[in-house]
N, C-alpha and C positions, 0 to 999 in steps of 0.2 A: 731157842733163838741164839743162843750164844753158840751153839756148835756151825749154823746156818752163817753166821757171820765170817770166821772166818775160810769156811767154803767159797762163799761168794768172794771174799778178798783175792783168794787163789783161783779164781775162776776169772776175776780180773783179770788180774797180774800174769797169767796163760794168756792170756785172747791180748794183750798189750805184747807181750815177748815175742808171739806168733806173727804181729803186726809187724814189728820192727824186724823180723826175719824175712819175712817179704819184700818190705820197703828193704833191705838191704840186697836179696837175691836183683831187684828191678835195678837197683843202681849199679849190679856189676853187672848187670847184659848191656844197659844204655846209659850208664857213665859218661861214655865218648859221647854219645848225642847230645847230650845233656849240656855238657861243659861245651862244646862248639855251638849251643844255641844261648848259653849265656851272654854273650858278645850282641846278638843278634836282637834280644832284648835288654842290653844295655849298651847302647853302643858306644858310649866313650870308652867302652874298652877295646873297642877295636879303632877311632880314630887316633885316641889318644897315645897311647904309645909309636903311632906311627906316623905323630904330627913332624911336618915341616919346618925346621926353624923359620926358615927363610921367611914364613907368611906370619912369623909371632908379630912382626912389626908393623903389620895391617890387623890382625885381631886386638892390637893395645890399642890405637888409634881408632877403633870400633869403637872398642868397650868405653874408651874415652868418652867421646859422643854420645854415647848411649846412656851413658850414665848423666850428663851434659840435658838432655833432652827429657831423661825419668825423672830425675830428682824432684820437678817441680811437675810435670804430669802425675806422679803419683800422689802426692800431696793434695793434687786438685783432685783427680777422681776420688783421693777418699772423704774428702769432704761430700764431695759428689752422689757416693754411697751411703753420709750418713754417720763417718764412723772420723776418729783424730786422726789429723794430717798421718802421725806416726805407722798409723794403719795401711795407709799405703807403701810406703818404706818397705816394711817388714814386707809387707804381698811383693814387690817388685825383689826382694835379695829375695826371696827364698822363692820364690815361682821362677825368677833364671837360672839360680842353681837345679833347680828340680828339672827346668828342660834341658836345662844342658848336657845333664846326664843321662836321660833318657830318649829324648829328642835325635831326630836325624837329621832334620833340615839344619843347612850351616846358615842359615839367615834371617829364617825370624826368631821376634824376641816374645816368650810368653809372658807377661805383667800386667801390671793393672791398665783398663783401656774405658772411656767412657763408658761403651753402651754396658757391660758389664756392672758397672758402677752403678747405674741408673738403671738394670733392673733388678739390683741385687737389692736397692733402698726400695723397691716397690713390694720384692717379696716383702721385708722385714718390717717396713714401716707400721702394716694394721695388726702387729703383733705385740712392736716394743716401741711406740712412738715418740713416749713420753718417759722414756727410762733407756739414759745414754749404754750403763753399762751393760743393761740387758741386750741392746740398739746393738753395740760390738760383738757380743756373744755369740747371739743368733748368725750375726752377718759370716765370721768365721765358722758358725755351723753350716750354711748357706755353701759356701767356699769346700768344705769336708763330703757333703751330699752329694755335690756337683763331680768334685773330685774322684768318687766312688762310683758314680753313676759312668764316667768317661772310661775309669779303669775300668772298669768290666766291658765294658764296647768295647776297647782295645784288645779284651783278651778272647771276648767272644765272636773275635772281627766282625764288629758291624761299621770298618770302615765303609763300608760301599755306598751306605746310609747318605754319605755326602753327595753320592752324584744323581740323589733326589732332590736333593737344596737349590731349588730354582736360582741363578743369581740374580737375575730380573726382581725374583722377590724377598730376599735378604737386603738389594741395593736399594729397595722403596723401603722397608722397612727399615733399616740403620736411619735413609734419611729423615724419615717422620722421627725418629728419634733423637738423630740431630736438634730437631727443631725444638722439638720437648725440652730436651736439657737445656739449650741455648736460652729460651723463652725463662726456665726453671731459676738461671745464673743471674737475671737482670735484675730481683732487686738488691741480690748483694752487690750490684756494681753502684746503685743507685743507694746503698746502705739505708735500706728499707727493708719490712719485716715480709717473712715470704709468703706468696700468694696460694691458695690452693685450688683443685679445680682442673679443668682441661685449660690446653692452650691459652684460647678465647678468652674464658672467664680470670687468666692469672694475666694478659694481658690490658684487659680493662680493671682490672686492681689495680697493676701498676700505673696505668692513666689516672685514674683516680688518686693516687699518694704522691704523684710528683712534688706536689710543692711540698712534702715533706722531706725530699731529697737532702743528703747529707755530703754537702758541695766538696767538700774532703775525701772522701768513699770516692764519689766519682771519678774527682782529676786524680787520683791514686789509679781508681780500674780505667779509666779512660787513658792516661798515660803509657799504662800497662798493656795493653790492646794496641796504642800507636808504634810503643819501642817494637813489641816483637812482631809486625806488619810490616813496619820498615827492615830490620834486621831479616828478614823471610825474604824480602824482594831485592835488598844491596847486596848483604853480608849473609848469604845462606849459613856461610861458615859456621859462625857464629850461634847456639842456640839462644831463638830468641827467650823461650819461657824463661832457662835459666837468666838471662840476663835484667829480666821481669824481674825475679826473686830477689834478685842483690839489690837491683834499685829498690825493689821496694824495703824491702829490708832497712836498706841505708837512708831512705827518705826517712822511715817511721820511724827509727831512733833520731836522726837530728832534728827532727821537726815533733818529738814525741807526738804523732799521730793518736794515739790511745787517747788521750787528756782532751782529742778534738770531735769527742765517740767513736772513732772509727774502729772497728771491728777488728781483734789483730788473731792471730793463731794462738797465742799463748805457748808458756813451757811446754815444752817436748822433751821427756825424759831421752836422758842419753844413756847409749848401751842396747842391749839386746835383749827381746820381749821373753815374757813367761812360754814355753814349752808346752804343749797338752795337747790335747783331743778337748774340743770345746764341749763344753758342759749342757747340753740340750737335753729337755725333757719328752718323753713320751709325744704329749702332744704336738709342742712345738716339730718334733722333729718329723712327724707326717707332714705338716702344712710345709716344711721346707723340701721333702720331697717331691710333694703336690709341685709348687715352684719353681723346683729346681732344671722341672722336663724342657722347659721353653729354653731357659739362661743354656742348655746342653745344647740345644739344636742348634741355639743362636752362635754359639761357641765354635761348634762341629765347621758350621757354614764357615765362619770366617775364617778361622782357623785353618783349615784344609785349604781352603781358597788362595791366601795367602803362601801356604808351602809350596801347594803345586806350583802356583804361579812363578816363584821364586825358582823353584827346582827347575823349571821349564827352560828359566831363561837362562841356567847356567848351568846344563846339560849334569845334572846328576839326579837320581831318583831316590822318592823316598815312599814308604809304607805305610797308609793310611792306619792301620789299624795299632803299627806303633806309634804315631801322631797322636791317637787318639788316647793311648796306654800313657804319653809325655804331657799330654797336659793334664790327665789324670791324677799324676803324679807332683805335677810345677801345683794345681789347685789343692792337693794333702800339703803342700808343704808350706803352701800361703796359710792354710788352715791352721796345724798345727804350730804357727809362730805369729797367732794371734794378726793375721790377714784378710782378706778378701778372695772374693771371685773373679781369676784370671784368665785371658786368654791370648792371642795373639794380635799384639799390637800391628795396626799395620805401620800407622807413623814410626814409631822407635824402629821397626825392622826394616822398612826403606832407608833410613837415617840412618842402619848400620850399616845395608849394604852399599849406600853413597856413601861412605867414610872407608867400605874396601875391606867390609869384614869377607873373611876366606874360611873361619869354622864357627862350632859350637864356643869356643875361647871364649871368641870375643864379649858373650853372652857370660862367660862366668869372670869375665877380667870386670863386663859390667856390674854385678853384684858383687863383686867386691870390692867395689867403690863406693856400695850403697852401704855395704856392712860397715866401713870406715866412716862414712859421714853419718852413720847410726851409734859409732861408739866415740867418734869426736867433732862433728857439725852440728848436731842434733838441735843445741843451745842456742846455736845461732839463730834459729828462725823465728825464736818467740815473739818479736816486734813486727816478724810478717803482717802486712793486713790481708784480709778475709778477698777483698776486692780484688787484690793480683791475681789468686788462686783462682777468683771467675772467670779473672780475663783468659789466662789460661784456657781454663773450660772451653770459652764461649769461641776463642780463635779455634782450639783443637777440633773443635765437631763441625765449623764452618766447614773445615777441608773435608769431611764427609759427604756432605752435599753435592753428591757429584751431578747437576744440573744435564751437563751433555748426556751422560748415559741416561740418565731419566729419559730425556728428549729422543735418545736413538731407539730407546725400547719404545715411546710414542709413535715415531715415524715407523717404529715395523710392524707397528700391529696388526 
């Protein structure tokens, strides 16, 4: 035995030397290939040093906006999901860094988006219902499956996959979903305990508890719903959510809202989250695979959808199968900074490209507005009530509901 052992050591350490000789012979015939296809799969190396000044001052005024428009939709979806306001933050900096750099479209923004949110808490729910910190684990496990699942499509080009994704039937389903979460948000608006069940059965709960209503909760989310409806139809300018967030913010400290029951966010550590690979077991992590297939297709669908659309209308092209590689990538990086399940926002990425974004920038000027208000805002939201962040919700997914298209796929049946 003893002689046996160190043979095999050196029988090793040959077939390892032999390896690395090879891989070395391949890199000096296809060096060149190699390194001019690097670019090609990253491509801020190829915009980036050949950016325009001239367009920085439309990519800052994007990422302005953008960050204007996330700060409180991320908050909301991750409530939405299941997991601490903070949880969306972290998903929204680090899902726009990760598309920025790998991504090709200059105009949408990959981050946290409802329906994402709502069926991320669907997988995770009959796992970790009643155990918060398990509840986040999972969910950034969810986010890391998803992420793995997309990279490898991208490398094994199954972009083409998208141009199976009826849109007729992504546009019915997003809005049945819509309706869901909308339906989902009313008793936090009504500061009632939430319903369970379909539709139906969560909206005859809530008929049933009204007179339990918590007249505070309400004219707070009812408020919140009015400011950013009017500011959407006056003052587009203006982001209404954020402007939600501060009023409410500022109501709930002078009027100490908390002391009235009203439902508030609580502390949000400030600074930036623990680092890792989420800590999933065996079992868990099949059932988030099992899961994970839907949350992908649904992603693929909009996600591409939105690029194309976007690239169409402003004559430049972009490759599916590295769309699919960038959000692969923006969902590892929500993962691994203790996030969620991302994809492409449509709202944020119309609101960047009506604010006049012109690259990837403005998508990374946006996350770094999110990291700053993560290492010095953070504190400020603890007096938020729960109510804003529905109303949030409940206006964001109304614009979903795109009624005419339903209607136009009715009339061509």
């Amino acid at each position: 035995m003893s002689e046996k052992f160190p043979n095999a050591v050196r029988s090793l350490g040959a077939f390892v030397v032999a390896q690395c000789q090879r891989a070395q012979v391949y890199l000096a015939r296809n060096g060149k290939r190699i390194r001019a296809g690097i670019p090609n799969f990253i491509p801020i190396l190829k915009w980036l040093p050949a950016y325009p000044k001239a367009q920085l001052q439309f990519d800052l005024i994007a990422g302005l906006t953008v960050w204007g428009v996330g700060i409180p939709t991320a908050m909301a979806y991750a409530e939405l999901a299941g997991v601490p306001p903070q949880a969306g933050l972290y998903a929204a900096c680090a899902a726009m860094f990760g598309y920025a750099i790998f991504g090709a479209s200059r105009h949408i923004k990959v981050t946290t988006s409802s329906t994402m949110a709502v069926m991320s808490a669907a997988v995770i729910a009959p796992l970790a219902a009643s155990d918060a910190t398990r509840f986040w684990i999972l969910t950034s496990g969810l986010a890391f499956v998803v992420g793995i699942m997309l990279l490898i499509a991208g490398l094994i080009k199954l972009g083409f996959i998208a141009d199976f994704l009826s849109k007729p039937v992504v546009t019915g389903f997003v809005f049945g979903l819509a309706i869901s979460i909308a339906v989902g948000q009313l008793p936090k608006l009504f500061g009632l305990a939430s319903g369970s069940g379909n539709v139906f059965q969560q909206l005859f709960q809530l008929l049933t508890r009204l007179p339990l209503t918590n007249v505070s909760t309400l004219a707070v989310g009812g408020g919140a719903i009015l400011l950013i409806s009017v500011l959407r139809r006056t003052v587009p300018q203006i982001p209404g959510g954020l402007a939600a967030l501060a009023g409410g913010i500022l109501v709930s400290a002078l009027l100490n809202l908390s002391a009235r029951h009203v439902s508030i966010v609580g502390e949000i550590p400030t600074g930036l989250p623990s680092f890792g690979i989420p800590d999933v077991g065996l079992f868990d992590l099949a059932y988030l695979i099992a899961g994970a297939g839907g949350i992908v297709f649904l992603a693929v669908g909009e996600s591409l959808g939105n690029a194309r659309a976007f690239a169409a209308k402003h004559h430049y092209a972009i490759n599916a199968d590295q769309e699919l590689t960038a959000m692969g990538m923006a969902n590892l990086a929500s993962s691994v900074s203790q996030g969620m399940t991302v994809d492409a926002s449509l709202s944020q990425s119309a609101t960047s490209e009506a604010a006049g974004s012109r690259t990837q920038l403005s998508g990374i000027v946006a996350a770094g507005l999110v990291l700053l208000t993560l290492l010095l805002l953070a504190g400020l939201f603890a007096p938020l009530p729960k109510a804003v962040l529905a109303a949030i919700v409940i206006v964001s997914v109304i614009s979903l509901m795109d009624v005419s298209e339903l209607r136009r796929y009715y009339a061509a049946r």
